[in-house]
LODRENDREN-721987 format. One line per 2 residues: number of its first residue (from 1); their letters; for each residue x, y, z of N, C-alpha, C. Coordinates in steps of 0.2 Angstrom, whole numbers, plus 5000, padded with zeros to 4 digits. Example, Ala and Ser with C-alpha at 12.3 -4.5 7.8 and 13.67 -1.06 7.14 Angstrom:
// residues 2
1) as) 5066/4972/5039/5062/4978/5039/5066/4984/5039 | 5064/4989/5035/5068/4995/5036/5064/5000/5039
This chain:
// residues 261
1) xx) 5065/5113/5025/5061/5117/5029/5054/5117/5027 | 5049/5117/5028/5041/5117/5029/5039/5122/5025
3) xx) 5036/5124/5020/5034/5131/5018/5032/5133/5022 | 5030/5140/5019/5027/5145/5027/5018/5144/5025
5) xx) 5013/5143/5031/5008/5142/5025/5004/5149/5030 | 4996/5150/5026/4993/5155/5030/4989/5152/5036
7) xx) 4982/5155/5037/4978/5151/5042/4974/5147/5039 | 4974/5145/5032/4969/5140/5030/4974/5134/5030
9) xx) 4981/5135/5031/4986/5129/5030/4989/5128/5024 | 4988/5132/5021/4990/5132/5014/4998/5137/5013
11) xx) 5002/5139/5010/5010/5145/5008/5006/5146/4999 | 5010/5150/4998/5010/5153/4993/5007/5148/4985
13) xx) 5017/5145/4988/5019/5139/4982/5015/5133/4981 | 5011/5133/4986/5006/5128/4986/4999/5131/4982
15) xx) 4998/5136/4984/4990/5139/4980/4992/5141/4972 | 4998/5142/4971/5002/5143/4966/5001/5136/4962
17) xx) 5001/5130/4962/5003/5125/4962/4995/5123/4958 | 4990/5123/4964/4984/5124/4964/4981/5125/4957
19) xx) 4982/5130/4957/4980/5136/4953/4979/5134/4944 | 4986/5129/4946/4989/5125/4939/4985/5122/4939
21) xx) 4986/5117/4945/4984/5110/4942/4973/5112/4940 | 4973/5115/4943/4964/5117/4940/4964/5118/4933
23) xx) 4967/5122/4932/4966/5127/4924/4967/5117/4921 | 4974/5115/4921/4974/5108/4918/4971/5104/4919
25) xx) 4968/5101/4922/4963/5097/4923/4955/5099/4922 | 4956/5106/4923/4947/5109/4920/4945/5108/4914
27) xx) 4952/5110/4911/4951/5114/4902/4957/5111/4898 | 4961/5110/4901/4967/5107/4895/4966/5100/4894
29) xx) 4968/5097/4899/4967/5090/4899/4961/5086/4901 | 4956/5088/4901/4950/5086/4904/4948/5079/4897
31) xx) 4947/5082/4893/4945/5075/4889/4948/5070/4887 | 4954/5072/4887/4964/5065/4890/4962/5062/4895
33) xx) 4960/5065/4902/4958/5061/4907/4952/5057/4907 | 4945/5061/4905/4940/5057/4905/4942/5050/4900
35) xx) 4945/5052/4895/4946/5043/4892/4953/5039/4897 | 4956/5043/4899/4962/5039/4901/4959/5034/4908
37) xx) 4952/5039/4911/4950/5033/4915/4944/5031/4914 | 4942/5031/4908/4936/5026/4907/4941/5019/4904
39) xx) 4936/5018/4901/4938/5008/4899/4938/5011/4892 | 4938/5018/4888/4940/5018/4880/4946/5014/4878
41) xx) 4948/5015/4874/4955/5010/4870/4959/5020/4871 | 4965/5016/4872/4973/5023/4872/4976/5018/4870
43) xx) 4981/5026/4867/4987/5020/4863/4991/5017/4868 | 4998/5015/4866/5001/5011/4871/5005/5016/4878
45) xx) 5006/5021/4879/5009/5024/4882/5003/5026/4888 | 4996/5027/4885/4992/5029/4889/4989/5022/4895
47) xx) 4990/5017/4890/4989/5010/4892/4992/5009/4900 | 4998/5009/4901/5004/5008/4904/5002/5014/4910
49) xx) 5001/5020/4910/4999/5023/4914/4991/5021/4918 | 4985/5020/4914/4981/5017/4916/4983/5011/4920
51) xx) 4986/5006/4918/4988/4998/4922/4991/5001/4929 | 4995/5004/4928/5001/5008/4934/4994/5010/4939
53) xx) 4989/5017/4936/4987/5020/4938/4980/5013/4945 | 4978/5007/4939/4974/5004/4944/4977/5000/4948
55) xx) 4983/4997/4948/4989/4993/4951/4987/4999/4958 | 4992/5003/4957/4991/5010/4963/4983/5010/4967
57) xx) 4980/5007/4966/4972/5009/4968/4971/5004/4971 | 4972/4997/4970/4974/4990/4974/4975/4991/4978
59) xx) 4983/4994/4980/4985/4992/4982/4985/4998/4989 | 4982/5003/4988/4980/5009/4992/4973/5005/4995
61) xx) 4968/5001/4992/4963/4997/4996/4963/4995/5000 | 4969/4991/4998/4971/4983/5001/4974/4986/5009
63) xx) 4975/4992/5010/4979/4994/5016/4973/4998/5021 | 4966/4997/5017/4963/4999/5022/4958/4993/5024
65) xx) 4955/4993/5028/4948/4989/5031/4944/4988/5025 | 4941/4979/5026/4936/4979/5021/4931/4981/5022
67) xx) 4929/4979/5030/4922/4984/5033/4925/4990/5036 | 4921/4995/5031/4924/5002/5033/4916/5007/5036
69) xx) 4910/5000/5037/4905/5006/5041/4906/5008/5045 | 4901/5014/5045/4904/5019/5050/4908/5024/5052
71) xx) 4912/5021/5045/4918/5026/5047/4918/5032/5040 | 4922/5037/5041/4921/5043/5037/4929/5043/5032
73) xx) 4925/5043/5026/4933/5044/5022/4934/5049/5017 | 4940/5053/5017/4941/5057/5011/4945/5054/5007
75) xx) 4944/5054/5000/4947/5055/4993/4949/5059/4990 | 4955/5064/4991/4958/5069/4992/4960/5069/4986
77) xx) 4959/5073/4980/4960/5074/4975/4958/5067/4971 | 4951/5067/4970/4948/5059/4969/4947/5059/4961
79) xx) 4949/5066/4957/4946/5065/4950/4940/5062/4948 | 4938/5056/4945/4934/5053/4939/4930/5050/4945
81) xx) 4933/5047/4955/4930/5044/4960/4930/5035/4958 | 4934/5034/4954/4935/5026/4954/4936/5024/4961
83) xx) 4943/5027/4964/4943/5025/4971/4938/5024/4977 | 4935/5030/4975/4930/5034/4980/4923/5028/4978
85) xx) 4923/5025/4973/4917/5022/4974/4920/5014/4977 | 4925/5012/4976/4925/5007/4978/4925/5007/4985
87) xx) 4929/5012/4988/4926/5014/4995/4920/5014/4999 | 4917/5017/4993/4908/5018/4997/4905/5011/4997
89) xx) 4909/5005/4992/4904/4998/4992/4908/4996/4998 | 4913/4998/5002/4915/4993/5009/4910/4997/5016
91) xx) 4905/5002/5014/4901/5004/5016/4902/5010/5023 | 4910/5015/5019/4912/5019/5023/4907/5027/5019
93) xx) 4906/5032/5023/4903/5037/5021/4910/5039/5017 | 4910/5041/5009/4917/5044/5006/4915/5052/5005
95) xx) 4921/5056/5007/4919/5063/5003/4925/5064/4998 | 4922/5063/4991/4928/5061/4986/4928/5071/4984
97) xx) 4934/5074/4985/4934/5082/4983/4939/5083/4976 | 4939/5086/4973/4941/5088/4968/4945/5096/4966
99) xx) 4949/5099/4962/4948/5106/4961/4945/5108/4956 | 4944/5102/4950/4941/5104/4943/4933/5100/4945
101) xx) 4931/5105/4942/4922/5105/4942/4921/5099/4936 | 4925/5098/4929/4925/5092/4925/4924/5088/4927
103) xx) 4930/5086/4932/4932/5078/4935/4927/5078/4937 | 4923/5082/4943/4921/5082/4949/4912/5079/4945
105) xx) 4911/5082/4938/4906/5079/4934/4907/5074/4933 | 4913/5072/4932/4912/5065/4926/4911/5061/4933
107) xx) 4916/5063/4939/4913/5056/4944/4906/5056/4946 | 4905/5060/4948/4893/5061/4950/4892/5056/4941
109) xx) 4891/5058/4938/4891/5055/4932/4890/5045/4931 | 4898/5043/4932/4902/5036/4935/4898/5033/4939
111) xx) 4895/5038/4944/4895/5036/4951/4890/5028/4951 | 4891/5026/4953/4884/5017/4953/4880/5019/4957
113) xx) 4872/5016/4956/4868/5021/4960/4869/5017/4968 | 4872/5011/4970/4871/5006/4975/4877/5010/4981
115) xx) 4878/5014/4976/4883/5020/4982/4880/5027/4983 | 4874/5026/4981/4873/5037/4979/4872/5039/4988
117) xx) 4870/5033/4992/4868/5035/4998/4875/5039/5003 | 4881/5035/5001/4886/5035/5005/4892/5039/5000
119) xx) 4891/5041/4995/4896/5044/4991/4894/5053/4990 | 4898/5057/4994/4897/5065/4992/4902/5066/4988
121) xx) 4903/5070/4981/4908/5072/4978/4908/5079/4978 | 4913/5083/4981/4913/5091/4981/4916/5092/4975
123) xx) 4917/5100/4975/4922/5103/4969/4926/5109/4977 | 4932/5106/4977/4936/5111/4982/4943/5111/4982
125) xx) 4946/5113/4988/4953/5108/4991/4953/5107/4995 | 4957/5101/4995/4956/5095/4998/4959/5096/5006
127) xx) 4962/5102/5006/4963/5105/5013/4960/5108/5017 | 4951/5112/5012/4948/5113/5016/4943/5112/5022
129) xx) 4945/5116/5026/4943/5114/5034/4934/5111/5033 | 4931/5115/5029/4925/5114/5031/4921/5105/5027
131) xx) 4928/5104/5026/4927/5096/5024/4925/5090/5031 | 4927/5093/5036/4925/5091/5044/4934/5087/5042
133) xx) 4930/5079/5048/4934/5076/5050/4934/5070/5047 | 4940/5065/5049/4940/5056/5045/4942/5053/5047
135) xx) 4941/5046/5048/4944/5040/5050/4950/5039/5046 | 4950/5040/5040/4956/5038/5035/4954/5042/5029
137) xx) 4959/5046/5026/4960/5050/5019/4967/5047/5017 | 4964/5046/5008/4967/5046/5003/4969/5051/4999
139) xx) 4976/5051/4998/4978/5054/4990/4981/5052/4986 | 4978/5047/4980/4980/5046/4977/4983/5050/4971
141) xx) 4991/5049/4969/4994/5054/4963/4990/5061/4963 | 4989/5063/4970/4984/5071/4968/4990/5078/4974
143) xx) 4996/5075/4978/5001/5078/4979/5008/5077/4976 | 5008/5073/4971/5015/5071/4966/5016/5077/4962
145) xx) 5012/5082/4963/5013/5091/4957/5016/5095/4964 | 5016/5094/4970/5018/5097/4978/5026/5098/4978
147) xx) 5029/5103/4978/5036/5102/4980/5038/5099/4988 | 5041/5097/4990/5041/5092/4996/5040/5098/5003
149) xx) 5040/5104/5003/5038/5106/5008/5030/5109/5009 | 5028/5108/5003/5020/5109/5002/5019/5103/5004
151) xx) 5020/5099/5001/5016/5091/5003/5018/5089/5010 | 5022/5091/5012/5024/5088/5022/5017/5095/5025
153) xx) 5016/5099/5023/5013/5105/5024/5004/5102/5025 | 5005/5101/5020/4998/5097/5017/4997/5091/5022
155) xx) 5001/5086/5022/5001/5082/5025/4999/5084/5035 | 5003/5088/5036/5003/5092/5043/4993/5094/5042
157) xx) 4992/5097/5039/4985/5100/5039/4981/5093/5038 | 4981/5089/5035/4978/5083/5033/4977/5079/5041
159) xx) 4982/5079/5043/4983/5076/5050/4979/5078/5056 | 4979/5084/5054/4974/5086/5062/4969/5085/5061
161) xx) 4966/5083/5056/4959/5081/5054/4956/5074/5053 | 4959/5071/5054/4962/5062/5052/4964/5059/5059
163) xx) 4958/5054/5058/4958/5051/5069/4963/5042/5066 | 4965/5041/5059/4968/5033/5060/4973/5032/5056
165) xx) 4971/5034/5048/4976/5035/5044/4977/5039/5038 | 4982/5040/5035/4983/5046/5029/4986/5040/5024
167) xx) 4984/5038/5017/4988/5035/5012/4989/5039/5007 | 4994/5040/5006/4998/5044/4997/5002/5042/4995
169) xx) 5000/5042/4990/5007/5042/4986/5011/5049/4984 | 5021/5049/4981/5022/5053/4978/5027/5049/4974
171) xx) 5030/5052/4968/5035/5053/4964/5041/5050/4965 | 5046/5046/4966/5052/5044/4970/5059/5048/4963
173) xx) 5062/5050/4966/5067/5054/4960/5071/5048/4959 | 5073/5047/4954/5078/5042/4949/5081/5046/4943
175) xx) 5084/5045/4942/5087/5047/4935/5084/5047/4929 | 5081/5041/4932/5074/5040/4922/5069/5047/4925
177) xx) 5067/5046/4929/5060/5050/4931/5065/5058/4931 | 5068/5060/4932/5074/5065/4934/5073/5067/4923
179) xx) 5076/5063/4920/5074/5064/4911/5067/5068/4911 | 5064/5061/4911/5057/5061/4909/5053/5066/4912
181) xx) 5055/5069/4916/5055/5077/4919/5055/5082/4914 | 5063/5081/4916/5064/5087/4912/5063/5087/4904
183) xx) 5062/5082/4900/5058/5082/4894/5050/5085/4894 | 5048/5084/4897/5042/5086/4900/5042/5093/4900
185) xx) 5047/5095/4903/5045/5103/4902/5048/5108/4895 | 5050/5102/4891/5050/5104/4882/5043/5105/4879
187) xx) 5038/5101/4881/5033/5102/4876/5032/5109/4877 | 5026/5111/4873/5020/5117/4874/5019/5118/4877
189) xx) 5017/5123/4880/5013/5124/4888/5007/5121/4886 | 5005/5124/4881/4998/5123/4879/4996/5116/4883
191) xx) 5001/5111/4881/4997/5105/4882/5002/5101/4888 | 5007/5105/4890/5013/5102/4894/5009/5103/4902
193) xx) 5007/5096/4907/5004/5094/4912/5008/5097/4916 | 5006/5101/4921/5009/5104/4928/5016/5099/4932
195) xx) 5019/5102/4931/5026/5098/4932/5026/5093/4939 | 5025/5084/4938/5028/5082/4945/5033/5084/4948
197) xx) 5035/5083/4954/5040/5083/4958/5044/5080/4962 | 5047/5076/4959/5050/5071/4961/5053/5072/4967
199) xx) 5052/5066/4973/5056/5066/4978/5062/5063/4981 | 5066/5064/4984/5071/5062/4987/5068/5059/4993
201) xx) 5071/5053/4993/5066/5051/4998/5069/5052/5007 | 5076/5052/5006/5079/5053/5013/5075/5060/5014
203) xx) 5077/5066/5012/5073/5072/5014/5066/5074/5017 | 5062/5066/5011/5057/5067/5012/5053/5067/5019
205) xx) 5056/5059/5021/5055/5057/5028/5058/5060/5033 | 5065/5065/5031/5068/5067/5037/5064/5074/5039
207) xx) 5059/5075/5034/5056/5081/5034/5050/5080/5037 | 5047/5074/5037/5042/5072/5039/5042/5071/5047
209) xx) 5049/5068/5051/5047/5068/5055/5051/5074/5060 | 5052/5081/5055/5053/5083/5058/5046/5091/5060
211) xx) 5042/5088/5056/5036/5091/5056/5032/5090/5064 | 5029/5095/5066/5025/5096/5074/5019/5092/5073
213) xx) 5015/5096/5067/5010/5091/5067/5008/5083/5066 | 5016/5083/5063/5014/5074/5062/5020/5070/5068
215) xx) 5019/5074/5074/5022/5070/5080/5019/5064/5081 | 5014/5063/5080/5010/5057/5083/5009/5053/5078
217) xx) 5011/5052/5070/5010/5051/5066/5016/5045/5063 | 5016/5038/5062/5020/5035/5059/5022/5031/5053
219) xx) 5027/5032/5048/5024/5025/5042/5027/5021/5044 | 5021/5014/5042/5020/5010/5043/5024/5005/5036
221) xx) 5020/5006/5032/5022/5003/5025/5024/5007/5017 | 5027/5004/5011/5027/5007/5007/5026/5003/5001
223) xx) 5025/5005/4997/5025/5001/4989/5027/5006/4981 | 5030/5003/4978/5032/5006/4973/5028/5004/4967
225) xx) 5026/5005/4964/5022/5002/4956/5025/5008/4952 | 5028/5002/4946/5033/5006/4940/5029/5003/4934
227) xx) 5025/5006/4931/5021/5003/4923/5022/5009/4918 | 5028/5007/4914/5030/5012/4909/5031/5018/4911
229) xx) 5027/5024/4908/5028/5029/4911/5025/5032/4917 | 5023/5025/4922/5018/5028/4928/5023/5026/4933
231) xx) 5028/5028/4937/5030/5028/4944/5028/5031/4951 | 5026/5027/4953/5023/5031/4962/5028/5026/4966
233) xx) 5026/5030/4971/5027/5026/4978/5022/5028/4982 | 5018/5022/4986/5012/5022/4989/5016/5024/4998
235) xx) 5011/5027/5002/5016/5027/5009/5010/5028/5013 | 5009/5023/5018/5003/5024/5022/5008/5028/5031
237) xx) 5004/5033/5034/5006/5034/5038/4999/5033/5042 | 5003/5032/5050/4998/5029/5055/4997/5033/5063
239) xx) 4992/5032/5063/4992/5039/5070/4994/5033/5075 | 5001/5036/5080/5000/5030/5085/4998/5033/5093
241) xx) 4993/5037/5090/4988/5038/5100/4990/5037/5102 | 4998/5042/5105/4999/5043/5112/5006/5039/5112
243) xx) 5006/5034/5108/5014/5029/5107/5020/5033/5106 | 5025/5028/5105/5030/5031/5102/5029/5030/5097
245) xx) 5034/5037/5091/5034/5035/5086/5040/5031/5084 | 5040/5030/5079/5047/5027/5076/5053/5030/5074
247) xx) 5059/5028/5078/5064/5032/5079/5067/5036/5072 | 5065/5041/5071/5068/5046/5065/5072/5046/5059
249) xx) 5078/5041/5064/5083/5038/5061/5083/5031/5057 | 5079/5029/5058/5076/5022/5058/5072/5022/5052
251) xx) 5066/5027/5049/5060/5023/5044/5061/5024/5035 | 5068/5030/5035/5071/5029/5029/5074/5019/5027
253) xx) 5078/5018/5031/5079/5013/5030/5075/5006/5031 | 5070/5009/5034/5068/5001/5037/5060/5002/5031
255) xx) 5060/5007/5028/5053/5007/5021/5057/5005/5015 | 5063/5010/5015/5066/5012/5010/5072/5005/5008
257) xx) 5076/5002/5010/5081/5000/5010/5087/5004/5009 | 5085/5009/5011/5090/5018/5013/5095/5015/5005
259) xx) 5091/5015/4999/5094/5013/4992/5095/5021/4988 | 5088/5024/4990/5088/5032/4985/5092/5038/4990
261) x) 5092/5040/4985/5100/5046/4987/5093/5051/4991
């Protein structure tokens, strides 16, 4: 079932969620991330997340247009804006938003000036209406903390704003990922990261296409990238104006190879 959300298209558990991931990425971990995405030296663990993390950002690229003039794009929890600037050099207008005011400095900071014309960086969420409208939004690893009724939720509000395409990634549940989880929530708070949320993915999609707002909405493709401790799965969905969509029955097994539970 869909959370229930208010009129800004947000539920509870969602703003709840929010709430977290700010506090950690403003104050707890803010200076973990600024090195984790510069070009400093980490140790080996952080190494393998970064590889993972640019791997992921390739391959979210590579799925849109090289020439993107003209057209308007969000970077939906964009952090530090590495995506968001490669974006701006295919010469799309990007609005890379953020909910931590840190990231949201270090990216204006990052930023290369051969992009200042076309690159806006906010501090908000990423669900905010008065963000307008876009050809294509990305989110990258920035709905992987969503439990899967928030993130179809998200995705539904994302979608009536969005005239081509929505790329994200999320978490795919395994048994390793399933541990590595739940160890995760042994550390300290103090320093333990807002819990991923791993997903099932039959549910996922069967929740996906049982969503109103994303009738008109299809996936297309997926990709998995596993580097150490970084697992995603990337998922581009496509508006098919006015087409049919793809039969409901059908896109678990024809992305997935109907392999996860």
């Amino acid at each position: 079932m869909v959370a229930p959300v208010d009129a800004a298209g947000t539920g509870a558990t969602y703003r709840q969620r929010r709430a977290a991931l700010q506090e950690y990425f403003d104050r707890t971990a803010a200076a973990r991330w600024a090195q984790l995405t510069s070009t400093a030296p980490v140790g080996r663990i952080r190494r393998t997340v970064r590889a993972g993390r640019d791997r992921m950002r390739a391959v979210l690229l590579s799925w849109l247009p090289v020439d993107l003039r003209g057209e308007r794009v969000l970077d939906a929890g964009c952090g530090t804006g590495a995506l968001a600037t490669e974006l701006a050099r295919r010469g799309a207008h990007v609005v890379g938003v953020d909910l931590s005011p840190t990231m949201i400095g270090l990216a204006r900071d990052r930023a290369a000036s051969d992009v200042a014309g076309v690159l806006d960086f906010r501090v908000g969420d990423m669900l905010d209406p008065a963000l307008g409208t876009f050809d294509h939004v990305v989110a990258m690893d920035s709905l992987i903390h969503y439990e899967r009724g928030d993130l179809v939720a998200a995705l539904g509000v994302l979608a009536q704003r969005t005239r081509q395409s929505i790329l994200l990634t999320y978490a795919p549940w395994t048994p390793g990922l399933a541990v590595m989880h739940a160890l995760g929530r042994l550390l300290p708070r103090a320093v333990r990261a807002p819990a991923i949320e791993p997903q099932r993915e039959r549910p996922l999609y069967t929740e996906l296409y049982a969503t109103q707002a994303l009738a008109d909405w299809s996936p297309s493709t997926t990709r998995h990238i596993a580097s150490g401790f970084y697992r995603s799965t990337a998922l581009s969905l496509e508006r098919t104006h006015g087409g049919s969509p793809l039969d409901p029955n059908e896109p678990y097994v024809a992305l997935t190879g109907g392999t996860a539970a």
